[in-house]
N, C-alpha and C positions, 0 to 999 in steps of 0.2 A: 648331584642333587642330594638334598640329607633333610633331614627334620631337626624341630626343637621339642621338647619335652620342658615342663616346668611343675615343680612341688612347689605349691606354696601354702604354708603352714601359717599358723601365728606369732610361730615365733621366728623360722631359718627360711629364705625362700632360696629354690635352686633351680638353676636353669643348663640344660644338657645339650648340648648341639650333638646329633646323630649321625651316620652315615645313611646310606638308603637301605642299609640292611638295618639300621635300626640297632646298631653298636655304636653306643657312649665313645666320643671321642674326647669333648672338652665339657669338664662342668663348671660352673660359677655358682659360690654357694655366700650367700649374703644373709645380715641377719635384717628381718621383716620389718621390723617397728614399726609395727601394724598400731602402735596408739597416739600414733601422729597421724593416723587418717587414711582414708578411702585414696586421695587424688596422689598423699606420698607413696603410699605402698604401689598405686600403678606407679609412678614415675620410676620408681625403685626397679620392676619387671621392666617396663622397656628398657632401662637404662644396663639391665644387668644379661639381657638380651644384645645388645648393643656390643656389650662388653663379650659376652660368650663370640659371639663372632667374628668378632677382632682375635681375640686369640687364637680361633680357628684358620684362621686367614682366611674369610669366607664372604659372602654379602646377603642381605634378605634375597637377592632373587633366584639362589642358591638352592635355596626352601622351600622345601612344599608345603608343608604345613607343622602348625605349631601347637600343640598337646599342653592344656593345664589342670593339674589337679589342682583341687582345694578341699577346706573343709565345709560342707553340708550343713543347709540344704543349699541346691543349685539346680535348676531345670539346664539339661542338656539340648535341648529340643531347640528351648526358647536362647541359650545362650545367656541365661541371668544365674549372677547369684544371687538367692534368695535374702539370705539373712545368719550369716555365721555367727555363731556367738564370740568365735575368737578373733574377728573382723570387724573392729568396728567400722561403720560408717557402708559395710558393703551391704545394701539393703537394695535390690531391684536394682541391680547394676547389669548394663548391661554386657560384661566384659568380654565375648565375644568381636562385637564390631568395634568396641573400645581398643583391643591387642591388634586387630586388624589393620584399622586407619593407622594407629602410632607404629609398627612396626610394617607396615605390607606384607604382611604373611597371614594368611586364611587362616585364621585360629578357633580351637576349638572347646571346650572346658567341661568337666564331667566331675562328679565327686572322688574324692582323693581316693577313698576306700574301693569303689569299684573300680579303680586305675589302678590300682593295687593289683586288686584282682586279676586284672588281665594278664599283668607283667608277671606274674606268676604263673597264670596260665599258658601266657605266650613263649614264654623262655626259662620259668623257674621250676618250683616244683609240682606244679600240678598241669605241668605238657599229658597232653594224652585224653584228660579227666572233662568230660563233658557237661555234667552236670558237678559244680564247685561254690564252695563257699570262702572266702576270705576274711576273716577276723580278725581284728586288730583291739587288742587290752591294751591302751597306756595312761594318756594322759584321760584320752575318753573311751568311749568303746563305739565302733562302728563296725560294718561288714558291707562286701562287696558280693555282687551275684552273679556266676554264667550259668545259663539255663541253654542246655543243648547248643552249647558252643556259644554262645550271645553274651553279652553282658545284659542283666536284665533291670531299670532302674523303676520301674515303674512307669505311670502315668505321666507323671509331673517329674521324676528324677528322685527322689524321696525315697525308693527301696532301699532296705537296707541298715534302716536306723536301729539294728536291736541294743544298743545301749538306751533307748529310752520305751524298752517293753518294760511295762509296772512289775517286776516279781516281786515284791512286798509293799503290801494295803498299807499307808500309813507309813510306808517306811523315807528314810530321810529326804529335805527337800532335794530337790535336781535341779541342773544350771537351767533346766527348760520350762521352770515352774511347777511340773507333777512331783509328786513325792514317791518314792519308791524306782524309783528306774532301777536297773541294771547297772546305767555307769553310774550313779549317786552310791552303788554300794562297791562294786567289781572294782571298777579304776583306781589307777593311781590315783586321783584325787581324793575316791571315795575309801581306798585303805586309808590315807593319809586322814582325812578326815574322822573316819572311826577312833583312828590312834589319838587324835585330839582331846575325842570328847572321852573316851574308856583311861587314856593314862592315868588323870589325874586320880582315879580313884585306884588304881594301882600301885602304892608305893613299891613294891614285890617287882615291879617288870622294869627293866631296863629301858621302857619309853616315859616310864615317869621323871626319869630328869632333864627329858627333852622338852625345850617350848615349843616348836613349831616340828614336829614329826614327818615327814616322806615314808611314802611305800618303801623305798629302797632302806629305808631305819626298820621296819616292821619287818620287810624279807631278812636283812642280817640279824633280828632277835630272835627270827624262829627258827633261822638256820643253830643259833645257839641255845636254843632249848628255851626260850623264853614261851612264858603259858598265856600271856595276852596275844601277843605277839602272833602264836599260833593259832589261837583262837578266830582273831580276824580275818586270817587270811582261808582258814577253814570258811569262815563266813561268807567271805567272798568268793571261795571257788564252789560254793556249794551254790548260789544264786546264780552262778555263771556256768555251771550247771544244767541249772534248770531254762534256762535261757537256750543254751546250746541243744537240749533236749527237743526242744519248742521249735528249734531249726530245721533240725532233723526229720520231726514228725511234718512238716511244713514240705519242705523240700526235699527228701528222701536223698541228700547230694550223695554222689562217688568218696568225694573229699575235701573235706575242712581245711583250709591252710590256717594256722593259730599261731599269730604274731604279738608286736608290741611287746615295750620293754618291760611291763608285769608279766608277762608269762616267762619269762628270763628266771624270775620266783623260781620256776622248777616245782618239782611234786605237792610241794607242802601248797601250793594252790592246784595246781593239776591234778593231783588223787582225790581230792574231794570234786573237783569240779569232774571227772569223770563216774564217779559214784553216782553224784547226782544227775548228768545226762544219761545215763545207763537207768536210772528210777522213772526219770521223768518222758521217755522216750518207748518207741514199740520196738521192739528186738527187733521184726521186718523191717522196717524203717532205718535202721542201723546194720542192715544186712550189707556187709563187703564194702561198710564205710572205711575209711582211711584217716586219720586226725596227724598231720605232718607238721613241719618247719618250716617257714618261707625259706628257698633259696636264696635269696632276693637280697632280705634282710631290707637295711635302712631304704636299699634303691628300689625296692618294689615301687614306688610309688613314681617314684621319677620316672624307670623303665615302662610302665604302663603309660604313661603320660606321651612316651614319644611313639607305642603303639598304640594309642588310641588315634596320631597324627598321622599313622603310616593308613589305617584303616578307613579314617575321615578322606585321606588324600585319595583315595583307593574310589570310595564310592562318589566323588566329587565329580561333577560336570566336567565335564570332556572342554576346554575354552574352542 
């Protein structure tokens, strides 16, 4: 018997066939094209499920249950996802009994970042850590929650959004309509964005002959001494920060796992973003905290995904 796990992002979706210890044996990694629709992108998962299994030499009945992250928001309870921004078309889906009828395997779905969470918790770096937080800086910013061994999503499955806590009044809009978010400034979108609108007036910086600028443009001018460059990203570890501060004082956790490919940046964002959690935060509150590396890397999310199946299969009615 084995589980599936499944990532599915907006842009890559993946799918993992496990054993019943919940070691990756085969993955299927396909790109989403997610803007052909709600009904392609399912076809795509079952299809690519379909496929993982065949390569395993395996069959749905095989399987106990089958593990999806996504991206937020998604009620777990209810088995819907809500309304993704980088989904179109998934609005009130119920994708739960949707994976279930086309595959026959009891399926379950939770948000990507607290699947994260787990799989770090459960096998990566933060085994042990009871009270934990999962952070993920790339394209957007989210976090995943265990609260005394649990994962915690809230009411509705919506814990966890602190890329859209407001740290600046007035400050740039955000993909969710508020202005000021955390990921409007922190993210890769949101460095890359700053470097749009500050190049032009820089002739002096190394992003003023860029037309379309990326984070990863901004991380290698500050790596090279560039003063916008630095600037930004000053900007954004200081907001992320204060952000991470507000976590802290919130959740008092053991340990932060701090991911995503902006924090790859290195110091020139992390020394300021710790200056300012350290400002914005109570020294108690930060007593015998820990801020580490996912183990995990890229598969946290996947790995979460097949122990959120092993977990769901665990507390499932007895047939």
């Amino acid at each position: 018997m084995g589980f599936i796990g499944i990532d599915l992002g907006g842009t890559q979706l993946r799918v993992a066939v496990a054993d019943d210890r919940g070691r990756l044996c085969t993955v299927v990694r396909e790109p989403t094209q997610a803007a052909r629709g709600r009904d392609h992108v399912i076809d795509r998962i079952v299809a690519a499920v379909k496929e993982a299994l065949r390569k395993e030499q395996t069959s749905p009945r095989r399987i106990r249950a089958l593990g999806i992250g996504l991206p937020g928001p998604v009620d777990p309870a209810a088995g819907l996802v809500i309304s993704p921004a980088n989904l179109p078309g998934f609005r009130n889906v119920p994708l739960n009994r949707i994976l279930t009828r086309a595959t026959g395997i009891p399926s379950y779905l939770h948000h990507d970042a607290h699947l994260a969470a787990l799989g770090e918790h459960r096998r990566g770096a933060a085994r042990g850590a009871s009270d934990m937080i999962y952070v993920t800086v790339s394209t957007g910013i989210g976090a995943g929650l265990l609260l005394r061994g649990e994962l915690y999503a809230g009411a509705h499955g919506i814990a966890g959004e602190v890329g859209h806590i407001v740290v600046q009044r007035d400050g740039p809009l955000c993909t969710c309509g508020n202005r000021g978010c955390l990921e409007a400034i922190a993210s890769g979108t949101g460095i890359a964005r700053a470097a749009s609108e500050l190049a032009p007036g820089a002739p002096g910086s190394a992003l003023y002959r860029l037309d379309h600028p990326h984070a990863e443009d901004v991380a290698r001018g500050a790596r090279a001494g560039d003063e916008l460059a630095n600037a930004i990203l000053e900007n954004a570890g200081t907001y992320l920060g204060l952000a991470m501060g507000t976590l802290v004082n919130l959740f008092n956790p053991q340990l932060i796992v701090l991911g995503g490919s902006v924090i790859k940046t290195g110091n020139l964002l992390l020394g300021p973003m710790r200056r300012s959690m350290i400002a914005s935060s109570w020294k108690a509150s930060r007593r015998g905290l820990r801020i580490v590396r996912p183990a995990l890397g890229d598969d946290a999310g996947l790995i979460g995904a097949v122990e959120f199946a092993r977990l769901r299969a665990r507390h499932a009615p007895q047939a």
